[in-house]
PALUM-844064 format. One line per field, with one value per atom (N, C-alpha, C, O, CB): residue in one letter; z, y, x; residue number from 1. Coordinates in nm, 2 decimals. Glycine has a CB too. Layout:
BEGIN
res	(a	...)
zz	(Z	...)
yy	(Y	...)
xx	(X	...)
n	(NUM	...)
***
This chain:
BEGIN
res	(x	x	x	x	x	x	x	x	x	x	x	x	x	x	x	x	x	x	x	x	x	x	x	x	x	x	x	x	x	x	x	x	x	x	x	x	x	x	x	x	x	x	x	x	x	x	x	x	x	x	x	x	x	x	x	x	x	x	x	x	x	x	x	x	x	x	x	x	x	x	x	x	x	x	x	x	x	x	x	x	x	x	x	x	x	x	x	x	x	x	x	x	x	x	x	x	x	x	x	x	x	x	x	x	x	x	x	x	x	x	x	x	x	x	x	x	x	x	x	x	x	x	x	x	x	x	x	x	x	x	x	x	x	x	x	x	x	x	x	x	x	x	x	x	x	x	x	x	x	x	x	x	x	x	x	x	x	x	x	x	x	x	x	x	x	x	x	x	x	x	x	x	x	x	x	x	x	x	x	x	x	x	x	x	x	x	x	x	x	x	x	x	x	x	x	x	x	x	x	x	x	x	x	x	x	x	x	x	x	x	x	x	x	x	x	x	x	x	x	x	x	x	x	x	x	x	x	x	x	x	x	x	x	x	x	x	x	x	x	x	x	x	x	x	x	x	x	x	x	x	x	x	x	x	x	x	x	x	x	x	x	x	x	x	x	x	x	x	x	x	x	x	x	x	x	x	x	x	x	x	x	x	x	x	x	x	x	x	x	x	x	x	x	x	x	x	x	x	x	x	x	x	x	x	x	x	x	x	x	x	x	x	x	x	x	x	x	x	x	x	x	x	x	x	x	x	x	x	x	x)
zz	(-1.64	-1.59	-1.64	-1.75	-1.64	-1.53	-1.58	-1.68	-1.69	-1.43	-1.74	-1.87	-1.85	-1.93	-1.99	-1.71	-1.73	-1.64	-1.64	-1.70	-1.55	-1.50	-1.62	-1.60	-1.34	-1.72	-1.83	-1.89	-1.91	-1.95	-1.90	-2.00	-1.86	-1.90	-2.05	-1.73	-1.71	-1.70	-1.66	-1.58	-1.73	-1.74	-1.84	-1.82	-1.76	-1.95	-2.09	-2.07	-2.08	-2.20	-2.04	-2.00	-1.93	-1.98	-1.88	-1.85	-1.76	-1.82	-1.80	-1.62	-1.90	-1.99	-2.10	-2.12	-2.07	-2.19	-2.27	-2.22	-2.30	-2.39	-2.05	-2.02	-1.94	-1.91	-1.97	-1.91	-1.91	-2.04	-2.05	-1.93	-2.17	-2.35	-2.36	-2.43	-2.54	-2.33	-2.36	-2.29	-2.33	-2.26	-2.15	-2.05	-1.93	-1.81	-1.95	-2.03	-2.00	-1.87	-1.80	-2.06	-1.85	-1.74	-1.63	-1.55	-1.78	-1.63	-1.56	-1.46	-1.34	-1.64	-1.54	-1.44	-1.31	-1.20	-1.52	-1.35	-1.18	-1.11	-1.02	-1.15	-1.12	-0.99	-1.00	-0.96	-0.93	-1.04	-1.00	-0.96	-0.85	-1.12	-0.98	-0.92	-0.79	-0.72	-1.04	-0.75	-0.67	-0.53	-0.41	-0.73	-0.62	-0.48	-0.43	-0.32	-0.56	-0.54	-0.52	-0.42	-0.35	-0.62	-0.46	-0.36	-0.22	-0.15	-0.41	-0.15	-0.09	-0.01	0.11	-0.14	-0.09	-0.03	0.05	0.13	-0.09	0.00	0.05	0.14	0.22	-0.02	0.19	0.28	0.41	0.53	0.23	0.36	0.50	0.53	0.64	0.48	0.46	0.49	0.57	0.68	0.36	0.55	0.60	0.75	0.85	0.49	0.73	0.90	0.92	1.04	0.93	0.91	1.03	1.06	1.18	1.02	0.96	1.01	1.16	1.26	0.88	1.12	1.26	1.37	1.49	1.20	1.34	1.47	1.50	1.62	1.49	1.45	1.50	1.59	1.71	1.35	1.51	1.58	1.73	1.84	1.48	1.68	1.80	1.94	2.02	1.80	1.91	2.02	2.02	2.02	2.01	2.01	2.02	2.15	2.16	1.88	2.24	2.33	2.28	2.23	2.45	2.31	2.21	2.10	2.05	2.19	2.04	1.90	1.91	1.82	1.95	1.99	2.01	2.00	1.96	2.13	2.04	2.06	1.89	1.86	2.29	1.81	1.70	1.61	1.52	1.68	1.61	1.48	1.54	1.47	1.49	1.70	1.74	1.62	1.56	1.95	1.62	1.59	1.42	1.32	1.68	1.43	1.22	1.15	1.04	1.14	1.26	1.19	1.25	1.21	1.27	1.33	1.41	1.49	1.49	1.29	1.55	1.59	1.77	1.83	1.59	1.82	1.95	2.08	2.18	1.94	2.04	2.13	2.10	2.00	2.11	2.25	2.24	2.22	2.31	2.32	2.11	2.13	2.01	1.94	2.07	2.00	1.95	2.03	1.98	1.91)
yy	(1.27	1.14	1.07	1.08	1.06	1.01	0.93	0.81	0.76	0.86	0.78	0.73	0.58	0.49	0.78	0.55	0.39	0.41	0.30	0.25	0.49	0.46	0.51	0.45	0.52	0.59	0.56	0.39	0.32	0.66	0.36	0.23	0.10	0.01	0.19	0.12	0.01	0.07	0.00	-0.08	0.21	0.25	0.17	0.08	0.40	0.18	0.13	-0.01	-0.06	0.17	-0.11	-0.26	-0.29	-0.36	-0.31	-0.23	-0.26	-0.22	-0.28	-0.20	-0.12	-0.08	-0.21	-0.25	0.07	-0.28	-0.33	-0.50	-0.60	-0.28	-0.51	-0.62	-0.67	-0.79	-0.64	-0.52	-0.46	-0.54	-0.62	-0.28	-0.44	-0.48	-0.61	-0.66	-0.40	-0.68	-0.84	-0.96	-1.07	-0.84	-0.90	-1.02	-0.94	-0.91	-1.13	-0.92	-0.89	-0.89	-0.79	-0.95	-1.08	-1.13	-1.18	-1.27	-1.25	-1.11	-1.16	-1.05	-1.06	-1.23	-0.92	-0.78	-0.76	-0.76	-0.63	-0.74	-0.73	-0.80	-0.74	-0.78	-0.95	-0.99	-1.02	-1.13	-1.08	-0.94	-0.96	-0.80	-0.79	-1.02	-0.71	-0.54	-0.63	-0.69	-0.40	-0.63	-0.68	-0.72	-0.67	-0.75	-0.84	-0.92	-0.81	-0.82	-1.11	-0.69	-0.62	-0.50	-0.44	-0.62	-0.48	-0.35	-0.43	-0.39	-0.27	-0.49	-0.57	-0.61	-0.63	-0.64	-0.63	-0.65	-0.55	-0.57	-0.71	-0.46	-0.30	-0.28	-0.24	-0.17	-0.29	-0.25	-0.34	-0.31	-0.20	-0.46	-0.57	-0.52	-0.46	-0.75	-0.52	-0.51	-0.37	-0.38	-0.51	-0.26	-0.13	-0.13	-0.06	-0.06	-0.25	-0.26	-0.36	-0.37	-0.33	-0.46	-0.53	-0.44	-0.42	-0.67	-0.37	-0.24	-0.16	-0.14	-0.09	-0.15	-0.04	-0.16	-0.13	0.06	-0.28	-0.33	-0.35	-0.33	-0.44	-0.38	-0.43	-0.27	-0.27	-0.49	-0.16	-0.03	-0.02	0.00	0.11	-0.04	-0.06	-0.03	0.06	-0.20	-0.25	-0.30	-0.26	-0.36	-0.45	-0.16	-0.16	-0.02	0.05	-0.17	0.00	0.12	0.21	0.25	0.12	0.28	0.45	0.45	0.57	0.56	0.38	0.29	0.40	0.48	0.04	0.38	0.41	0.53	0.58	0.36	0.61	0.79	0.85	0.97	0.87	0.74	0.74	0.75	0.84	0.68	0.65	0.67	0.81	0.91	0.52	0.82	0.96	1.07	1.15	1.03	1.06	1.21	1.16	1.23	1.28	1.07	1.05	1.08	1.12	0.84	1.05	1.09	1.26	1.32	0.94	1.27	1.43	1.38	1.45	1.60	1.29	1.26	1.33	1.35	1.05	1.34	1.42	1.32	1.34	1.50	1.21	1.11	1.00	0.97	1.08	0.92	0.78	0.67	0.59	0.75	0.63	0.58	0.45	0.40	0.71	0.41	0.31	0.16	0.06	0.36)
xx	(0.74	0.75	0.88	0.93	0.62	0.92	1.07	1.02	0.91	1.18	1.14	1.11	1.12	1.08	1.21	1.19	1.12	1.02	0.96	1.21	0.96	0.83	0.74	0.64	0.79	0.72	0.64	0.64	0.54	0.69	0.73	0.76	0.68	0.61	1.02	0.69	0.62	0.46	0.37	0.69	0.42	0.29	0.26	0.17	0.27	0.30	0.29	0.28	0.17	0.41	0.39	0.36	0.21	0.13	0.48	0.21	0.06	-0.05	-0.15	0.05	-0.04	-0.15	-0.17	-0.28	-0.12	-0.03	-0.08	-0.08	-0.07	-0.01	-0.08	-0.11	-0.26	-0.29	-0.01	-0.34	-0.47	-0.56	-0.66	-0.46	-0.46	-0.57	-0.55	-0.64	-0.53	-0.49	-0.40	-0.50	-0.55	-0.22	-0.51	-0.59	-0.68	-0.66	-0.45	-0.82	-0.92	-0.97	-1.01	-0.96	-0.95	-1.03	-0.93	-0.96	-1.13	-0.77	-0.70	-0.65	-0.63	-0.60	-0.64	-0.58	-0.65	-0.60	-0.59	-0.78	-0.86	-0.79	-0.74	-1.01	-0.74	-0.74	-0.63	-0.61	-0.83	-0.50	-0.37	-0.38	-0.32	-0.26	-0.43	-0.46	-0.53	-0.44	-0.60	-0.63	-0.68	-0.61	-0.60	-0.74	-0.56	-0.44	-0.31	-0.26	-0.32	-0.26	-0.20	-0.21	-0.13	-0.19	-0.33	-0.38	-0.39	-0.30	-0.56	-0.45	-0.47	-0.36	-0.37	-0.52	-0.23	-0.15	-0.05	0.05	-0.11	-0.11	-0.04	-0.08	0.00	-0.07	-0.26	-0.30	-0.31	-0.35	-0.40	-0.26	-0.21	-0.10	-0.09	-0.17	0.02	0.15	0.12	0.17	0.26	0.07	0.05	-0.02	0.00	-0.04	-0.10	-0.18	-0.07	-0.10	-0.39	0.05	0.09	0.18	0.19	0.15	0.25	0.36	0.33	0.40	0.35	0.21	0.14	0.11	0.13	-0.03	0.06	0.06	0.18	0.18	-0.01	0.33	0.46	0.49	0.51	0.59	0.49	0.52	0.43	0.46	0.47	0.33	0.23	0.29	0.30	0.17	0.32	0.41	0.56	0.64	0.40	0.60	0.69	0.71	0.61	0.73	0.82	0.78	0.83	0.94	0.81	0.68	0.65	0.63	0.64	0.75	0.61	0.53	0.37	0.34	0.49	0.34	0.21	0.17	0.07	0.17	0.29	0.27	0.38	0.39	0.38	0.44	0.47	0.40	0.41	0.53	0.28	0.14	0.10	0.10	-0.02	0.06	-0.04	0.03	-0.04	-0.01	0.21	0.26	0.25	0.24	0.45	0.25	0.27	0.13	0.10	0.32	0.07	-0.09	-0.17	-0.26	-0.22	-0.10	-0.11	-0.24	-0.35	-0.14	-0.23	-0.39	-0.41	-0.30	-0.42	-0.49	-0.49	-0.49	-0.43	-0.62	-0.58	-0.63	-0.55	-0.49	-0.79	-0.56	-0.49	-0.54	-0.52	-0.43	-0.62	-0.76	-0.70	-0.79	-0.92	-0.60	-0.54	-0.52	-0.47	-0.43)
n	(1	1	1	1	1	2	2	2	2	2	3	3	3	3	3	4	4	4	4	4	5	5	5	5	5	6	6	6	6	6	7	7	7	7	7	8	8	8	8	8	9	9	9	9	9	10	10	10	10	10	11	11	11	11	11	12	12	12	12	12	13	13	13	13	13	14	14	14	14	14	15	15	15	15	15	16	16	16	16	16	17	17	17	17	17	18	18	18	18	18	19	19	19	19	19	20	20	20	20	20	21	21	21	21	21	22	22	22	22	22	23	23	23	23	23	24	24	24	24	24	25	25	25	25	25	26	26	26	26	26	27	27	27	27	27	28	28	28	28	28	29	29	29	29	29	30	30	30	30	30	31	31	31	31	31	32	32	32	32	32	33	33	33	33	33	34	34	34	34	34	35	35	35	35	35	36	36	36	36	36	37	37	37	37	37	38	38	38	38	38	39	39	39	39	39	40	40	40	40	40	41	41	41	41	41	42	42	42	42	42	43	43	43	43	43	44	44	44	44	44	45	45	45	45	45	46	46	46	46	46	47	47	47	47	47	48	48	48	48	48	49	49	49	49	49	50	50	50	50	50	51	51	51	51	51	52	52	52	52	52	53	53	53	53	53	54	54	54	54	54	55	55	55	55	55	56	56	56	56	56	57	57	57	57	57	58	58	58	58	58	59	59	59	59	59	60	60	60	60	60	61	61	61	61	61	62	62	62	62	62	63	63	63	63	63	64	64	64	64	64	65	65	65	65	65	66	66	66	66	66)
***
């Protein structure tokens, strides 16, 4: 592991032991925010032309059922 992504492992770990009742829901809003930004990505590709047959090939999917 590279040595500053250990060191912010270590920050977030000792800001986990620090604030009990606070990490859930800054993890929380964080994850969350991944998975919006991830679905507007795909609706903007969507609309976009051949957007549509780009998710089919990025996901290897068969059907056009988007």
């Amino acid at each position: 592991m590279r040595k500053s992504h250990m060191e912010q492992v270590e920050r977030w770990a000792k800001f986990v032991r620090e604030n009990p009742n606070k990490w859930q829901k800054d993890h929380t809003e964080f994850i969350n925010s991944l998975f919006l930004n991830h679905e507007e990505f795909f609706k903007k590709l969507a609309a976009t032309p051949g957007g549509k047959e780009k998710i089919l090939k990025l996901y290897n999917l068969k059907r056009k059922g988007l």
